[in-house]
C-alpha positions as CSV (number, residue, x, y, z in Angstrom):
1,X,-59.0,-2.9,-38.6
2,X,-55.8,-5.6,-38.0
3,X,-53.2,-4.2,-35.9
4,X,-49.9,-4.6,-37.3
5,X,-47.4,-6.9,-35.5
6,X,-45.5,-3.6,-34.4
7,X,-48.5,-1.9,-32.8
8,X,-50.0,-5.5,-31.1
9,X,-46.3,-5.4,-29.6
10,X,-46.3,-2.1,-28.3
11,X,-50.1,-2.4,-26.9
12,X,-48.7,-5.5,-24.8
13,X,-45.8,-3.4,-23.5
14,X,-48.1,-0.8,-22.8
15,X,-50.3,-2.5,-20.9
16,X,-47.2,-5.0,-19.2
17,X,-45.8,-1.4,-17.9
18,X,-48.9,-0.3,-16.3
19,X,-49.1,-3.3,-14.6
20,X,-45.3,-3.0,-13.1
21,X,-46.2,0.3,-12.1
22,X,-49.4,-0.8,-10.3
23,X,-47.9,-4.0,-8.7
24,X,-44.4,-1.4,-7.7
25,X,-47.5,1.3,-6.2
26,X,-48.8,-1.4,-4.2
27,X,-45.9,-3.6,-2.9
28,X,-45.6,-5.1,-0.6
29,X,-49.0,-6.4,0.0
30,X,-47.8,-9.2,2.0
31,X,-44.9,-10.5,4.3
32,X,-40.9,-10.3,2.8
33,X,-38.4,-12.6,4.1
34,X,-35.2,-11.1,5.0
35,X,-32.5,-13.9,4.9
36,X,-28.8,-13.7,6.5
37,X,-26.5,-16.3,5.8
38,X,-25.2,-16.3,9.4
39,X,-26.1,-17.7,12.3
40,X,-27.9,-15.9,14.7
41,X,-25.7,-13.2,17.0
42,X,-23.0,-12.5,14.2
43,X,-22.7,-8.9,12.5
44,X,-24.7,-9.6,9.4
45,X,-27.8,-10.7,11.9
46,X,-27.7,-7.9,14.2
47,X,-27.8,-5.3,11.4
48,X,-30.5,-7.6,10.0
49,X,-32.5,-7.1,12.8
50,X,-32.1,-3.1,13.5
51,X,-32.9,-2.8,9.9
52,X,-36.0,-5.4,9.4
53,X,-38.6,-3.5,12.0
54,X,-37.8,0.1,10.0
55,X,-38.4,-1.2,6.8
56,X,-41.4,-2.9,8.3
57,X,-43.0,0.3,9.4
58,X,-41.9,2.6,6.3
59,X,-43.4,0.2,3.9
60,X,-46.0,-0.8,5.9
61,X,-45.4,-4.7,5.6
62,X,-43.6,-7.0,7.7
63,X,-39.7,-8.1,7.0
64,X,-39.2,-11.4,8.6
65,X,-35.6,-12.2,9.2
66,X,-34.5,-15.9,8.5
67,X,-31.4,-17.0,9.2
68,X,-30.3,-19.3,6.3
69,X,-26.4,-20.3,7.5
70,X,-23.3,-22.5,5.8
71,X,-20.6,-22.5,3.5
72,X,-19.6,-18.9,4.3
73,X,-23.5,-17.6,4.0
74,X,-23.6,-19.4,0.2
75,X,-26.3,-21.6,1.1
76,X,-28.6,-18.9,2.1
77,X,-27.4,-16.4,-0.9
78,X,-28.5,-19.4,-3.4
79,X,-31.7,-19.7,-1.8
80,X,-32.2,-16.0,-2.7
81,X,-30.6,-16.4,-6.3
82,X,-33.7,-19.3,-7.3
83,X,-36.5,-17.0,-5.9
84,X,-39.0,-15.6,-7.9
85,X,-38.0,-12.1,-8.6
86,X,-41.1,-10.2,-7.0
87,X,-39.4,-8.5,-3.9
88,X,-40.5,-10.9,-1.6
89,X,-37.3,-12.7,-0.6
90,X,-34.8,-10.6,-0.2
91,X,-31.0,-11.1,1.7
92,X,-28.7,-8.6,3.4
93,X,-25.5,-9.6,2.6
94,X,-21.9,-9.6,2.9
95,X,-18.8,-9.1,0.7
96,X,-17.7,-12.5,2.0
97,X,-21.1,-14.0,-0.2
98,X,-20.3,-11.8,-3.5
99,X,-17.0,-11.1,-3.8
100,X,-15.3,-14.0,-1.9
101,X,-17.2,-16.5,-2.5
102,X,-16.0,-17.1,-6.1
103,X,-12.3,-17.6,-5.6
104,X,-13.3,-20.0,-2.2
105,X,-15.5,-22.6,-3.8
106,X,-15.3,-24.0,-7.3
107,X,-18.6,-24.7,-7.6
108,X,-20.3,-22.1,-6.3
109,X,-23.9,-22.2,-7.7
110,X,-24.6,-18.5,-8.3
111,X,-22.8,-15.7,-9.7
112,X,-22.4,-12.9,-7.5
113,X,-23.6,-10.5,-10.7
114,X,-25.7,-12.2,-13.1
115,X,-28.7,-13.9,-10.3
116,X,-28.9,-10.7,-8.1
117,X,-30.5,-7.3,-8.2
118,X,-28.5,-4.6,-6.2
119,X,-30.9,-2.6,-3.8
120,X,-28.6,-0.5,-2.0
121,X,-25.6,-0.8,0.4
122,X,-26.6,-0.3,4.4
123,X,-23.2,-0.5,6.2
124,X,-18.9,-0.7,6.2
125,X,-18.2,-3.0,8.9
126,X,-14.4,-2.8,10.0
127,X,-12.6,-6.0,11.8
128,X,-10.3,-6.2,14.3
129,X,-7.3,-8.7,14.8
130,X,-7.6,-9.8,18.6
131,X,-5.7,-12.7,20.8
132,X,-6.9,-14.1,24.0
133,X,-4.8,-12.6,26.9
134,X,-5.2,-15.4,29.4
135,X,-3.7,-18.1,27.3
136,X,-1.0,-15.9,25.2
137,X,1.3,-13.3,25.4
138,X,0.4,-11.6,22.1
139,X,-0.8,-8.6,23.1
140,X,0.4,-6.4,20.0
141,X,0.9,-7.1,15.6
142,X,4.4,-7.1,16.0
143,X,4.0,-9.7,18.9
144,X,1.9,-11.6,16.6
145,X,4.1,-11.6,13.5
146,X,7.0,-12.5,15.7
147,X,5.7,-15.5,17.4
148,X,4.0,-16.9,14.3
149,X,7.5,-17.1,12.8
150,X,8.9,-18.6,15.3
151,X,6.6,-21.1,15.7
152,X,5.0,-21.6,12.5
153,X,1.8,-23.3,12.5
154,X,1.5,-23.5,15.9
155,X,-1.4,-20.6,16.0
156,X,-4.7,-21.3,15.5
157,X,-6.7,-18.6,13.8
158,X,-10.9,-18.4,13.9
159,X,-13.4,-17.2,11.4
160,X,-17.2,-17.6,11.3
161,X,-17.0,-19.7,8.3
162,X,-14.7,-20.6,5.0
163,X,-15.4,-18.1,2.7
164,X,-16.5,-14.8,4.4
165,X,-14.3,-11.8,4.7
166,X,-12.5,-12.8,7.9
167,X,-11.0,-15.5,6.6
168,X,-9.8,-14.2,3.3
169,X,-8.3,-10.8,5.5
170,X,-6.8,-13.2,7.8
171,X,-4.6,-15.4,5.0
172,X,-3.8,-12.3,3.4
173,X,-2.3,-10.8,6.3
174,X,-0.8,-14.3,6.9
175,X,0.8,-13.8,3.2
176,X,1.7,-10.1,3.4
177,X,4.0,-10.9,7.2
178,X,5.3,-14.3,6.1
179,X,3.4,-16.2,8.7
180,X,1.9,-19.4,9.0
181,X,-1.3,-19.9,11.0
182,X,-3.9,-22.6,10.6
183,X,-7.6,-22.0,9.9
184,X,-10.5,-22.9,12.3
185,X,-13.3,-22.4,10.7
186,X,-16.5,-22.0,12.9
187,X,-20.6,-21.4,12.1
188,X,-20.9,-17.8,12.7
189,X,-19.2,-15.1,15.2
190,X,-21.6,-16.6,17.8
191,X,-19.6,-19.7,18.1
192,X,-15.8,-18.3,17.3
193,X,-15.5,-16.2,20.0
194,X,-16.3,-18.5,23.0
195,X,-13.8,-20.8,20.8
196,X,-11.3,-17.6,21.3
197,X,-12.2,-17.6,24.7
198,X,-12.4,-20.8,25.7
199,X,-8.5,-21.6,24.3
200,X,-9.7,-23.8,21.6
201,X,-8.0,-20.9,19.4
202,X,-5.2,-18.1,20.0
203,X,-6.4,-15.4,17.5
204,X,-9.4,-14.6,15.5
205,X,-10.7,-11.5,13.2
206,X,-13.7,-10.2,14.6
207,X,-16.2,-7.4,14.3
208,X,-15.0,-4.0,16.3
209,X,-17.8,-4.2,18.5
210,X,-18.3,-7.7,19.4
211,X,-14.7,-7.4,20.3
212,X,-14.6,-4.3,22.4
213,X,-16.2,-5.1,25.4
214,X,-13.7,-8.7,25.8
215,X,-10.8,-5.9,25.2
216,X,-12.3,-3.9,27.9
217,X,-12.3,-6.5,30.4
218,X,-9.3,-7.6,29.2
219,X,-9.9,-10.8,27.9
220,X,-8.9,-10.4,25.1
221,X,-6.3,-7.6,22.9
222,X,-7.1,-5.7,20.4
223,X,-3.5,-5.8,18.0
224,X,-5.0,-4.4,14.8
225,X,-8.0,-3.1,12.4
226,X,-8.4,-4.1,9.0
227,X,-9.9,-0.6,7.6
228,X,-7.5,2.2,5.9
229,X,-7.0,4.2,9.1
230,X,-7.3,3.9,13.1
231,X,-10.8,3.3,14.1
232,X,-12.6,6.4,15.7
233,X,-13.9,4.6,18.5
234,X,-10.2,2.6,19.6
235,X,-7.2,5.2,18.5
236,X,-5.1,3.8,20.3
237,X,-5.4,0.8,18.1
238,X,-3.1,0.8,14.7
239,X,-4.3,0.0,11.4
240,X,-3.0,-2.8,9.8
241,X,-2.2,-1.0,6.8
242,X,0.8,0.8,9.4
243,X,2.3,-2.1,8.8
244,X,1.6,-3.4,5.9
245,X,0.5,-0.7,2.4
246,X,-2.9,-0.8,1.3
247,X,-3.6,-3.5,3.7
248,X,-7.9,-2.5,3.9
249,X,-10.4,-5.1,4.4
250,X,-13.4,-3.3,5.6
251,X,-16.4,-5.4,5.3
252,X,-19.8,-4.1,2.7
253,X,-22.8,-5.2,3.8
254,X,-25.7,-4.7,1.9
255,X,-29.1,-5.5,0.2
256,X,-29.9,-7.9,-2.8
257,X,-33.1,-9.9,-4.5
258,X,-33.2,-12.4,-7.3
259,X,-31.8,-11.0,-10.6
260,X,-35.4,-9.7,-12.8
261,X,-36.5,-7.6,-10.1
262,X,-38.3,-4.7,-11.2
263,X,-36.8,-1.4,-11.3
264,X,-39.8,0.4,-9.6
265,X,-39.6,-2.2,-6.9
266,X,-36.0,-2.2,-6.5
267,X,-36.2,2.5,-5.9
268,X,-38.9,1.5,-3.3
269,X,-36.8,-0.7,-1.4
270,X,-33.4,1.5,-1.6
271,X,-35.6,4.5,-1.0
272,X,-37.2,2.8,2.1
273,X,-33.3,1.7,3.2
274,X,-31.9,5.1,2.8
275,X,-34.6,6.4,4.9
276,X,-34.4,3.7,7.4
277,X,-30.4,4.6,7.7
278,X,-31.1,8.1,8.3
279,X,-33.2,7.5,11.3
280,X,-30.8,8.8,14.6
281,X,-32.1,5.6,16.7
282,X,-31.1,3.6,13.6
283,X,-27.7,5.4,13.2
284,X,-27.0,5.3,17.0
285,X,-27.9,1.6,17.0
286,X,-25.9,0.7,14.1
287,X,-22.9,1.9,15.2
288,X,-23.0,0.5,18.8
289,X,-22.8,-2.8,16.3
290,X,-19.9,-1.1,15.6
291,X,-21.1,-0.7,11.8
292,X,-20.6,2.5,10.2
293,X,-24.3,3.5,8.2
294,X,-23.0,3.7,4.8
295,X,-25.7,3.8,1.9
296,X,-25.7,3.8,-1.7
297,X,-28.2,3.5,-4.4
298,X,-28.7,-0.2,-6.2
299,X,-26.2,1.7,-9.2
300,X,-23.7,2.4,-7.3
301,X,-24.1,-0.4,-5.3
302,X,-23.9,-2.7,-8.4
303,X,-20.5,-1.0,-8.9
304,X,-19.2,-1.3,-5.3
305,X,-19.8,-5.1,-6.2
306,X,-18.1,-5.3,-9.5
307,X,-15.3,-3.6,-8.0
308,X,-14.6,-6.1,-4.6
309,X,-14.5,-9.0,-7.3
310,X,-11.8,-7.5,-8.9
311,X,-10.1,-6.9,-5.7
312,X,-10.6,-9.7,-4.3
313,X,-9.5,-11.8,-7.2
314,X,-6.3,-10.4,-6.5
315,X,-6.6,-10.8,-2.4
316,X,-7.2,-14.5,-3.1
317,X,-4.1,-14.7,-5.9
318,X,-2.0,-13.0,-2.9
319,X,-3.0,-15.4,-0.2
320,X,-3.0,-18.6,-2.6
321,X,-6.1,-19.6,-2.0
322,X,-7.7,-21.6,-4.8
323,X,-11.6,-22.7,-5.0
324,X,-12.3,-26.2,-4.2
């Protein structure tokens, strides 16, 4: 007896779903790289790293972290957009890759939506404004905003890289006080803060924790974080949004794979990241990084993502920066 073309199509999807579900039962059956677009040292990495041995043992496969740095992490993020979409090259990202990275470079080869599957959000990372106390004075915001107009363009500011969040929150700030500072762009946190340090550069934006132990020993000052309210673990130091309304610029960091991956796949991996997140030497070791464990499922991390480019459309309108 002929099969009509209806059935023929519904015994292929048939059997096509009972493969996905065998190939999601059994994966991963080999070794998943884990790429950061940072160099080695920065935020994104060491995140990468607490996070890559737990979901090595709760899926029983190795997650090999590459570093895959440049152009504000873009270079790696493509790498992950043009991979086959079987869950075995995966990225931890930042908001400076999907949300920034669109209104920073005109021809950026991916689109932060369409080529990636959300897995699930793993951390908020809040920033901190600091200056180097040896070779300024600046030792608050207002001392910051007040020197910077009186000597415009004579500051120079750091970031990892064009592109990522600290370098958007910095121009924006620059916009919202009036100020002008110029833009040194280094590759990765490892290599702006010795910049700070060394005097190459007055003031930089920086990850709470990398920063707190220079503030301790008083290299450095700690004039101002970038999320909503005062930072838990530094009260004494003022939000930036005291000063300025609705100033919040807390970095996302989360997981991603090539746009196709499959849905059973993709509630193995956020189910595997949720549990990794909720393990107390995880949760203490994230937020000695000074990273607050933060997830959400691939949905709603889909949203959080939609959402920033909105937002950040408008941060980039504010500060005037244009892709090129």
């Amino acid at each position: 007896m002929k099969l009509t073309m209806k059935a023929r199509f519904l015994a292929v999807a048939s059997l096509m779903a009972v493969a996905t579900a065998a190939f999601a039962e059994d994966y991963p059956t080999h070794p998943v790289r884990f790429l950061v677009g940072w160099s080695t040292g920065g935020t994104v990495d060491s995140l990468a790293r607490v996070l890559a041995p737990r979901l090595s043992q709760i899926l029983k496969q190795t997650f090999i972290v590459e570093n895959r740095p440049g152009a504000g992490g873009t270079v790696g993020t493509y790498q992950v957009a043009k991979a086959a979409p079987d869950g075995y090259t995966l990225m931890l990202a930042d908001i400076g890759q999907l949300a920034i990275a669109p209104y920073i470079y005109k021809d950026l080869p991916y689109d932060p939506v369409k080529d990636f599957t959300p897995i699930g959000l793993a951390a908020l990372v809040p920033l901190v404004v600091i200056s180097n106390s040896k070779t300024t004075n600046i030792k608050t915001m207002a001392d910051l905003v007040s020197y910077a107009k009186a000597h415009p363009g004579k500051l120079n500011y750091a970031s990892p890289g064009i592109g990522g969040i600290h370098h958007i929150a910095m121009e924006v700030l620059k916009s919202e006080a009036g100020i002008d500072m110029v833009h040194v762009p280094y590759k990765g946190s490892g290599q702006s803060m010795p910049g700070l340090l060394g005097g190459e550069v007055q003031v930089m934006m920086s990850g709470f924790t990398m920063a707190a132990p220079y503030g301790k020993s008083g290299q450095v000052n700690l004039l101002g974080v970038t999320s909503p309210k005062r930072f838990s673990d530094a009260p004494n130091v003022p939000a930036i949004s005291e000063f300025y309304k609705g100033y919040d610029f807390t970095s996302e960091v989360g997981i991603i794979g090539p746009a196709g991956l499959s849905p059973e796949v993709v509630a193995k991996l956020s189910a595997a990241l949720k549990t990794a997140l909720e393990e107390p030497e995880a949760i203490g070791r994230i937020k000695m990084l000074g990273d607050i464990p933060s997830w959400l499922s691939a949905q709603d991390y889909g949203e959080n993502i939609r959402q920033n480019l909105k937002k950040y459309k408008r941060a980039a309108e504010l500060a005037n920066i244009t892709p090129n």
